[in-house]
C-alpha positions in Angstrom: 88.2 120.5 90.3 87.0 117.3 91.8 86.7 114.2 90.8 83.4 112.7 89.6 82.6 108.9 89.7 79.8 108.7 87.3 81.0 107.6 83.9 84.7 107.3 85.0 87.1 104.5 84.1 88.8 102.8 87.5 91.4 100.1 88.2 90.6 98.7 91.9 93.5 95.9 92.7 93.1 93.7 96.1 89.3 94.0 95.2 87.7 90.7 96.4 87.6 91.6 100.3 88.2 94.2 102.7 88.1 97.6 101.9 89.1 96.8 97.9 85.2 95.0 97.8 83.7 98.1 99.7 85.3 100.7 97.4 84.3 98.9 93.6 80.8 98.8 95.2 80.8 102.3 96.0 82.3 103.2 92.7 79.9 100.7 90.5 76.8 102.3 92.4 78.1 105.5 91.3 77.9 104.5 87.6 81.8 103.8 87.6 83.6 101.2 85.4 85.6 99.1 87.1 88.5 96.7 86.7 88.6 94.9 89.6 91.5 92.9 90.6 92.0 89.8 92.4 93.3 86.1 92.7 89.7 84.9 94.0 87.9 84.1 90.5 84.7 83.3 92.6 85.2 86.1 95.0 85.1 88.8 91.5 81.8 86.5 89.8 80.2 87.8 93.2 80.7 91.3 92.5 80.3 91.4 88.7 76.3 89.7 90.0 75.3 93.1 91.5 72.6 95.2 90.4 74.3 98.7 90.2 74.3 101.3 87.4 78.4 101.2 86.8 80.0 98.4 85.1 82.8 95.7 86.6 85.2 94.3 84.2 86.8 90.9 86.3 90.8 90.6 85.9 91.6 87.8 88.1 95.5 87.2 88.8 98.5 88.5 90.7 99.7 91.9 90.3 103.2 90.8 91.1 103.1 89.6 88.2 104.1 92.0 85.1 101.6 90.3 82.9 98.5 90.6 84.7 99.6 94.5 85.5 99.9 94.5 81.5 96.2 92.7 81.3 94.7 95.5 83.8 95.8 98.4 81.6 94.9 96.8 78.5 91.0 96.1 80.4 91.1 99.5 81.1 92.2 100.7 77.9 89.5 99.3 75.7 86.9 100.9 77.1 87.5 104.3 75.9 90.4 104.5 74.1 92.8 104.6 76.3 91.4 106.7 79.2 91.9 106.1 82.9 90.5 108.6 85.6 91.4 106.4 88.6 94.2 103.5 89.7 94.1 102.5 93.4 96.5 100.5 94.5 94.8 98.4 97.7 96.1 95.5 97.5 98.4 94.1 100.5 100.1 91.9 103.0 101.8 91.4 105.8 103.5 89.4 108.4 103.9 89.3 112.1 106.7 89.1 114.3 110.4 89.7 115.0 112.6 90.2 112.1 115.6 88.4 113.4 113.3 85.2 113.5 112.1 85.9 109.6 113.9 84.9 106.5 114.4 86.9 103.8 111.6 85.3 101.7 108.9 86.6 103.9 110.3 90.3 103.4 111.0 90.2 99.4 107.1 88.9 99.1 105.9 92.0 101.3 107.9 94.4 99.3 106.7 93.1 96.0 103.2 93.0 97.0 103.1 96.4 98.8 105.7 98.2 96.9 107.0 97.3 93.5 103.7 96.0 92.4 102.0 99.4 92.5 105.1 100.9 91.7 105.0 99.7 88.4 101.3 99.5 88.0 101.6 103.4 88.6 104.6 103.9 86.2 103.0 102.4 83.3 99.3 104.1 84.2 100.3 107.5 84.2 100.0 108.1 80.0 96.6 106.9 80.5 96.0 108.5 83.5 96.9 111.9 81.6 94.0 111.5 79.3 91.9 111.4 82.0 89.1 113.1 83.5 90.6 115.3 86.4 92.6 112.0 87.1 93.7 110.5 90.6 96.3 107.7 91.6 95.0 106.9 95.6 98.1 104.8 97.2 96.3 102.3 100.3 99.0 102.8 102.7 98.9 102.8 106.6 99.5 104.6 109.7 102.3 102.4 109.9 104.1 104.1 106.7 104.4 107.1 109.1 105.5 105.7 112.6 106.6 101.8 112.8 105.7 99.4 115.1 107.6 96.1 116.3 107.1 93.1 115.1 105.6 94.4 111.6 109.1 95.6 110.4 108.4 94.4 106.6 105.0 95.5 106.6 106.1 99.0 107.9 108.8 99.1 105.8 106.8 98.1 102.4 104.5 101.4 103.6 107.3 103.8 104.2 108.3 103.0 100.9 105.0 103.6 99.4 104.8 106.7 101.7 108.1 108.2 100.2 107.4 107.1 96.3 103.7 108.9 96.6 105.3 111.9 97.8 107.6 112.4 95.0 105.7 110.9 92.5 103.0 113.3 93.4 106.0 115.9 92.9 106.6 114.8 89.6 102.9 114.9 88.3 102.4 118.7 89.8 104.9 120.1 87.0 101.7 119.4 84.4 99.3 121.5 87.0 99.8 124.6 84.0 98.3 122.3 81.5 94.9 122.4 83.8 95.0 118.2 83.8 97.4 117.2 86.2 97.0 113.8 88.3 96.8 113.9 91.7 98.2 111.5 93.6 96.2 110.8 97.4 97.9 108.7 99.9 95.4 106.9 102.3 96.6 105.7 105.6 94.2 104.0 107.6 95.3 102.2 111.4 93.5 98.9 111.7 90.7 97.3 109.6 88.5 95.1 110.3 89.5 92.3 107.3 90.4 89.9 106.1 94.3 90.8 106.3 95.1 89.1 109.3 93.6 85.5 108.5 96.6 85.9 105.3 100.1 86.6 107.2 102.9 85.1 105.5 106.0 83.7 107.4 103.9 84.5 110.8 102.9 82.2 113.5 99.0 81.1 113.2 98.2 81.9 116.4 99.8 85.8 116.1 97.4 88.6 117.5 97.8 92.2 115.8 97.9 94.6 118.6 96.5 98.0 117.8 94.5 100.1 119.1 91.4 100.8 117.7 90.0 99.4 114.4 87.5 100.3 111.4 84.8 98.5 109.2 86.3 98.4 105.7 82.9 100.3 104.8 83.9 102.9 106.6 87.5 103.1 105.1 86.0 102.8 101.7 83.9 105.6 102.2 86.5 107.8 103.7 88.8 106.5 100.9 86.4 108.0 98.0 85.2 111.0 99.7 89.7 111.4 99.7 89.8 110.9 95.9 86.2 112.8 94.9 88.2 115.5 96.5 91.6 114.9 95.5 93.1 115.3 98.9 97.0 114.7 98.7 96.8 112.6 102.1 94.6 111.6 104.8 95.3 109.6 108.0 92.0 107.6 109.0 90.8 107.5 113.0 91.5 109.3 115.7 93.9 106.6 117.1 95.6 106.7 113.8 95.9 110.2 114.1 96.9 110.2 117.6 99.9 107.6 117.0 101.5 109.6 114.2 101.3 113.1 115.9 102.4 111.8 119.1 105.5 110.4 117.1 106.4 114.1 115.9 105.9 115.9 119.1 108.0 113.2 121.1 109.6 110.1 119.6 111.3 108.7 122.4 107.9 108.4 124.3 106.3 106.7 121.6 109.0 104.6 121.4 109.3 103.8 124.7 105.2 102.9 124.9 105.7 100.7 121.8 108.8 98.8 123.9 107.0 97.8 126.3 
């Protein structure tokens, strides 16, 4: 069964840039309702301006914090009682540079962002997930939640925990597959995008450079991301240098580790 957009009820978080803006207009122009979450008041007004056949309901505010998470589901909620087909859990941050020069501030802000904020956010979905239309949870992670780099140790370390959780969350939810309505659960792990991201490092030196290799458009991410979920994919890895670092790291660690030394 695949999941359909049109008419749909969605929770988008990190929506007011980057690939969070692309997907809520792919979803809205696909006659989608959307809560659409972000800290950036102004940056949400532009999107609910659109012209598109779907709906956007603004919910501006942190998801670390339990209360928004509690607003979000209570958006969703009302706007058919209590039905959710989609949650995607986009929004992130990270940091650059060595962890013995980082405190542990700048680590317990990554994890809460990138982990236990869409930990919880998918905890307390999941019963209105389950009334759902063929429903799917899609985890934003990264290339970097299967093979870590230096100097990104929190960031790759808030992704390997997302990595693991989706996995056996996505267990979990296959034990109601007999009832015909279980959620799927599709982990998304892009290498670099072209965003936003990097102008918000915390604890990081402003003059840090991100070296990857390779990079996408967040359009192009978005549009991978939905094709992923329309087809209920457990996981994808995005670009063929995304690709290339993770299966390199399982024919041959100690080469990749040895390039990443350097």
């Amino acid at each position: 069964m695949r999941w359909i957009p049109k008419d749909s009820i969605t929770v988008v978080t990190g929506a007011s840039s980057g690939i969070g803006r692309c997907l809520c207009e792919l979803l809205l122009d696909r006659g989608a309702t959307v809560v659409a979450v972000a800290r950036r008041a102004e940056r949400l007004a532009d999107l609910a301006s659109r012209e598109c056949p779907g709906k956007l309901i603004p919910v501006v505010g942190d998801v670390t914090d339990a209360d928004v998470r509690t607003e979000i589901l209570a958006a969703a909620g009302r706007v058919d009682n209590g039905r959710l087909d989609l949650l995607v859990n986009n929004a992130g941050i990270g940091a650059i540079g060595p962890f013995e020069d980082a405190d542990e501030e700048r680590l317990r802000r990554i994890m809460e962002v990138n982990f236990f904020a869409p930990a919880e956010l998918m905890r307390h979905a999941i019963p209105m997930l389950r009334r759902g239309r063929a429903s799917v949870i899609c985890n934003i992670s990264s290339v970097l939640g299967h093979r870590a780099v230096p100097d990104k140790s929190e960031y790759c370390a808030s992704k390997f925990a997302l990595h693991g959780l989706s996995d056996s969350v996505r267990a979990e939810l296959a034990r109601d597959a007999s009832d015909g309505n279980s959620i799927q659960l599709t982990l998304v792990s892009p290498s670099t995008t072209r965003s936003e991201f990097f102008d918000s490092l915390i604890g990081s030196d402003a003059e840090t450079q991100s070296k990857s290799i390779g990079s996408w458009p967040p359009a192009k991410v978005a549009r991978a991301t939905l094709s992923a979920i329309e087809s209920r994919r457990s996981e994808v890895i995005l670009s063929l240098a995304g690709k290339a670092l993770v299966y390199a790291d399982r024919i041959s660690p100690p080469i990749v580790n040895a390039i990443l030394a350097r």
